[in-house]
N, CA and C of each residue as an Amber inpcrd file, in Angstrom:
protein
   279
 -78.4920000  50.6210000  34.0390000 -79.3370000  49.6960000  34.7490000
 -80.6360000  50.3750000  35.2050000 -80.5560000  51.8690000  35.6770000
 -82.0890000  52.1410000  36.2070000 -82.5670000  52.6670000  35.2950000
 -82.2460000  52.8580000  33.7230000 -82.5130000  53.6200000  32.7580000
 -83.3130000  51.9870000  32.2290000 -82.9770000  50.8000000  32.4240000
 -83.7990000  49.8900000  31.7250000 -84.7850000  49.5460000  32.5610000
 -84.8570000  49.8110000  34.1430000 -86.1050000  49.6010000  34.9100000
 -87.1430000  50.5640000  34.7770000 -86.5700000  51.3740000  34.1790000
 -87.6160000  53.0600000  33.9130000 -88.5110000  52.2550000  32.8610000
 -87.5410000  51.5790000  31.7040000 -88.2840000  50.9820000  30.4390000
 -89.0940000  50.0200000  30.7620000 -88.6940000  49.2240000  31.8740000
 -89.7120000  47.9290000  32.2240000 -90.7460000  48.4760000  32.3460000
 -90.7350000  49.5220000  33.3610000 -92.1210000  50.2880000  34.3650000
 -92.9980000  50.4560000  33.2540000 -92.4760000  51.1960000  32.0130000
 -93.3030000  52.0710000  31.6680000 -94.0300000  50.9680000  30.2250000
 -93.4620000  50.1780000  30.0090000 -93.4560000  49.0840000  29.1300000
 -94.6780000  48.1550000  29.8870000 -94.5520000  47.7050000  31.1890000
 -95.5680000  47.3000000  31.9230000 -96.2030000  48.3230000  32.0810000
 -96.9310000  49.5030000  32.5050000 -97.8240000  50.7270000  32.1830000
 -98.4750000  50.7130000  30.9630000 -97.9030000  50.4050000  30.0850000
 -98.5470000  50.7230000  28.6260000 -99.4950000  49.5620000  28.3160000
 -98.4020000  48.3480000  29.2870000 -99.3650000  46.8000000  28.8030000
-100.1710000  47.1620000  29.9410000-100.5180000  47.1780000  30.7540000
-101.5690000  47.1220000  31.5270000-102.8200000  47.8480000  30.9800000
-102.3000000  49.0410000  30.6000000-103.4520000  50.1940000  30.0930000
-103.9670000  49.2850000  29.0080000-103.3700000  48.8990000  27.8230000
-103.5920000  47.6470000  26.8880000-104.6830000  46.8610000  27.0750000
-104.1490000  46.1890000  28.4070000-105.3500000  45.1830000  28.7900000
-106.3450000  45.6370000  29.5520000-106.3160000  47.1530000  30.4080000
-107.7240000  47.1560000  30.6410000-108.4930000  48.2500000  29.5100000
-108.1520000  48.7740000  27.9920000-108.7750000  48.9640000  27.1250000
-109.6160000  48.0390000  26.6680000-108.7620000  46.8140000  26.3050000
-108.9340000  45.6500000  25.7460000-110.2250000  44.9560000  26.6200000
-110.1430000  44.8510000  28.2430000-111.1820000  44.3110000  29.0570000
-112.5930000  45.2940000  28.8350000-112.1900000  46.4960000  28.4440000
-113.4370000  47.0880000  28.4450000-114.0530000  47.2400000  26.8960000
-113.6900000  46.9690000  26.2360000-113.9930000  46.9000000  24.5270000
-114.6420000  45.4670000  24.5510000-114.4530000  44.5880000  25.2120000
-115.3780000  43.3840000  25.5380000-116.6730000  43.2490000  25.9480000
-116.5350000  44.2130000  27.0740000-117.7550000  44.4690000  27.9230000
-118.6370000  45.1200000  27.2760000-117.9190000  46.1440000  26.2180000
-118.8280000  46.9250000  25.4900000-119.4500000  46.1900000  24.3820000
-118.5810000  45.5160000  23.5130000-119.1470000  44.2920000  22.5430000
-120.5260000  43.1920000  23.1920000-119.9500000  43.2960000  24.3680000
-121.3390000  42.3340000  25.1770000-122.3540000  42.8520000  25.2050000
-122.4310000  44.1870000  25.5530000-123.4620000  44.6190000  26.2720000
-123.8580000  45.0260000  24.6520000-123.5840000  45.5350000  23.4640000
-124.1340000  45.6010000  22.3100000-124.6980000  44.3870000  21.7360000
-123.9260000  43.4250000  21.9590000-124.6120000  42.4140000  21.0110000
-126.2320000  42.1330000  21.9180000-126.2430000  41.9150000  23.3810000
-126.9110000  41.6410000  24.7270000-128.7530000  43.1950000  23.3680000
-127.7270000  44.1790000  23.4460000-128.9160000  45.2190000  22.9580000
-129.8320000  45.0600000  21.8600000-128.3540000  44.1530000  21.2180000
-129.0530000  43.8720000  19.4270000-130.3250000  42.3600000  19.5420000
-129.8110000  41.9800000  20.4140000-130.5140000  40.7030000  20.7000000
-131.4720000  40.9680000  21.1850000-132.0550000  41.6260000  22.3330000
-133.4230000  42.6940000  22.8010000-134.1160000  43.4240000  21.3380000
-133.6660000  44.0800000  20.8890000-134.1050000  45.0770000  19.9110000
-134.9840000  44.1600000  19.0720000-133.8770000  42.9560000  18.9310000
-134.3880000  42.3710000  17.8920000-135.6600000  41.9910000  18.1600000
-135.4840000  41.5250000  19.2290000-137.0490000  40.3290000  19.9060000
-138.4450000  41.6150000  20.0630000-137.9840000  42.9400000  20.0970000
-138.9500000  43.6350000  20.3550000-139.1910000  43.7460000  19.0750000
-138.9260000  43.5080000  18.0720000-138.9280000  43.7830000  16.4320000
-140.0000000  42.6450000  15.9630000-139.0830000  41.2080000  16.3510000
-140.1300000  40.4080000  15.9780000-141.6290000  40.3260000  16.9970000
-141.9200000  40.9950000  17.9420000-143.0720000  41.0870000  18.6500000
-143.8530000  41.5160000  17.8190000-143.5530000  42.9120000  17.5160000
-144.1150000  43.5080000  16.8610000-144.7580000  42.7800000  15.8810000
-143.9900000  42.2700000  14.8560000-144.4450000  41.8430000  13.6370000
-145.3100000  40.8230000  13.9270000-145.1640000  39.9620000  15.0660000
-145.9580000  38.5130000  15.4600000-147.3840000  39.1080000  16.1200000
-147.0500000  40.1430000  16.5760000-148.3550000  40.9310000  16.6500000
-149.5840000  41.4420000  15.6210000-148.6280000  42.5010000  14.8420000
-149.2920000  43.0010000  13.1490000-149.3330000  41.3480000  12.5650000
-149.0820000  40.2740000  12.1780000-149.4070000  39.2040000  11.8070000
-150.9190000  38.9250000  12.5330000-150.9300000  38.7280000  13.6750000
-152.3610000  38.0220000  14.3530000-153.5570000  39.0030000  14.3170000
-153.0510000  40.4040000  14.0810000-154.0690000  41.3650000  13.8110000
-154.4590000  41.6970000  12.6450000-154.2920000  40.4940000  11.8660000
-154.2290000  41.1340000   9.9810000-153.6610000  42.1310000   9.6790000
-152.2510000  42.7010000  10.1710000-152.0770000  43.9670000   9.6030000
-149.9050000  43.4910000   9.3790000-150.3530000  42.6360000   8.6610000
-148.8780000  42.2550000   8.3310000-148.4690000  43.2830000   7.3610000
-147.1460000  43.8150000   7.4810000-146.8000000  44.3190000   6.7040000
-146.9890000  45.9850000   6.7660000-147.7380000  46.1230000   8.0820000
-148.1050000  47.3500000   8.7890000-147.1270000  47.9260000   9.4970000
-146.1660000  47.0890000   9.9760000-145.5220000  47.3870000  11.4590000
-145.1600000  48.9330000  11.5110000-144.9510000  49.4680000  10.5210000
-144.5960000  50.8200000  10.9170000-145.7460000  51.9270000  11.8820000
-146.7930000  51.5070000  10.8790000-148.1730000  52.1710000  11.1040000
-147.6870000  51.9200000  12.9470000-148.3620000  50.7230000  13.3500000
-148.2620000  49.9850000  14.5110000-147.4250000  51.2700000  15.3810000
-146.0390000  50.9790000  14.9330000-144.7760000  51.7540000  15.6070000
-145.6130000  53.2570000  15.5910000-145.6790000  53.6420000  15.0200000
-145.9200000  55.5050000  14.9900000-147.2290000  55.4070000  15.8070000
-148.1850000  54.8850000  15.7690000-149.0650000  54.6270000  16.5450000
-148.4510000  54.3370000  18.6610000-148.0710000  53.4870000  18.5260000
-147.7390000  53.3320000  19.8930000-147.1510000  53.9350000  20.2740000
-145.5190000  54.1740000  19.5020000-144.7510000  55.2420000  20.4430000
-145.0320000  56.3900000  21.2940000-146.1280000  57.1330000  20.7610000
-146.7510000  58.3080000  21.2650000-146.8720000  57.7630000  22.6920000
-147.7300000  56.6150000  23.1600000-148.0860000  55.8990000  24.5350000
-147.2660000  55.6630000  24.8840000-145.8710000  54.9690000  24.2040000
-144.8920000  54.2650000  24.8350000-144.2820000  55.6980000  26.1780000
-143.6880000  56.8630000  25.0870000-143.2090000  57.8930000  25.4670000
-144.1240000  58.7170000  26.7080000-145.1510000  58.6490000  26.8000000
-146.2680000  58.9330000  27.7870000-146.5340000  58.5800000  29.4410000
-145.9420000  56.9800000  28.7270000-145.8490000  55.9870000  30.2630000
-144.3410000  56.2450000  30.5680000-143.9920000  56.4570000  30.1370000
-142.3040000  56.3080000  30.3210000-142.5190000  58.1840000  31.2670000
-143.2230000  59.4100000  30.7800000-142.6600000  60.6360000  31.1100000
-143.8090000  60.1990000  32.5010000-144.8470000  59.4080000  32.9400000
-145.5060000  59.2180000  33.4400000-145.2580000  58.8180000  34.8620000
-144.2020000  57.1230000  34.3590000-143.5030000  56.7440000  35.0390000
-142.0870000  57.5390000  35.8340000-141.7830000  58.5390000  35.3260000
-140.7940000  59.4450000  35.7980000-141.5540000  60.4360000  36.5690000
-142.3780000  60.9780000  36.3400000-142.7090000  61.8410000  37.1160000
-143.4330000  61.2180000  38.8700000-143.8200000  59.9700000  38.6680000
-143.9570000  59.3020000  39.6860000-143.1250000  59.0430000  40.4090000
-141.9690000  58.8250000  39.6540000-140.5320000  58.5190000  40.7240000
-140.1160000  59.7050000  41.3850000-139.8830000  60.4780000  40.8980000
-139.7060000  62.0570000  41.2120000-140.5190000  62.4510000  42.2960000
-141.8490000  62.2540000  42.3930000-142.3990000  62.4810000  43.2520000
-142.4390000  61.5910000  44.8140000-142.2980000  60.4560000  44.3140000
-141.5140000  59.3690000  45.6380000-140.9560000  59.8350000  45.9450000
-139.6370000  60.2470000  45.4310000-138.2850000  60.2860000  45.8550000
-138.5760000  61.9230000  46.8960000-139.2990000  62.7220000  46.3330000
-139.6180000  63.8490000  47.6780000-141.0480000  63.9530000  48.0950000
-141.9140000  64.6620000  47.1850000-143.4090000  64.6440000  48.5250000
-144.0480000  63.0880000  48.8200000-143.7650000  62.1440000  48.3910000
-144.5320000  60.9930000  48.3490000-143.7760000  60.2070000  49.0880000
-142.5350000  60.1720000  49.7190000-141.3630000  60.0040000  50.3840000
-142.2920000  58.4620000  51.6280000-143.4870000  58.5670000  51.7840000
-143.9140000  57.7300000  53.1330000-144.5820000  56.5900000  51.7780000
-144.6020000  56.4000000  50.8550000-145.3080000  55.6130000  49.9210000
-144.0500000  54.4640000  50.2840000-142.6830000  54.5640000  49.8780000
-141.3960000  54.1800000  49.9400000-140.7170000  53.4590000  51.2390000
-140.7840000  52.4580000  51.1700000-140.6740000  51.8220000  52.4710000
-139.4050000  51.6160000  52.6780000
């Protein structure tokens, strides 16, 4: 008899672990498809962009071109936070 409650326990243990694998392989499917769906729209910008600028069929050019800026504002934007977060500390309300 306590040799089959050992089996329940551990039988319920295994299903539980089960279902919160299972709950989180969801979340992860969401949040990918949620990425692919962004990516995408930044994809077609692009191109709806190189379209109105006569340069259809450019987009790469475009891409290698901007990224350089993209990456710039982004190390730009970090170093600003960084600096809030200690000497700039009274900017931060």
């Amino acid at each position: 008899m306590e040799n089959d409650d050992k089996l329940k326990n551990v039988d319920n243990e295994i299903q539980q672990d089960a279902d919160q694998d299972e709950f989180e392989m969801v979340g992860r499917r969401k949040f990918l498809r949620g990425l692919g769906k962004w990516s995408m729209a930044v994809i077609g910008a692009v191109a709806i962009g190189a379209a109105a600028v006569g340069m259809a069929g450019k987009e790469g050019d475009i891409f290698r071109r901007v990224v350089g800026w993209s990456l710039l504002c982004l190390l730009v934007m970090c170093v600003l936070v960084y600096l809030q977060s200690t000497v700039l500390s009274w900017m931060v309300v």
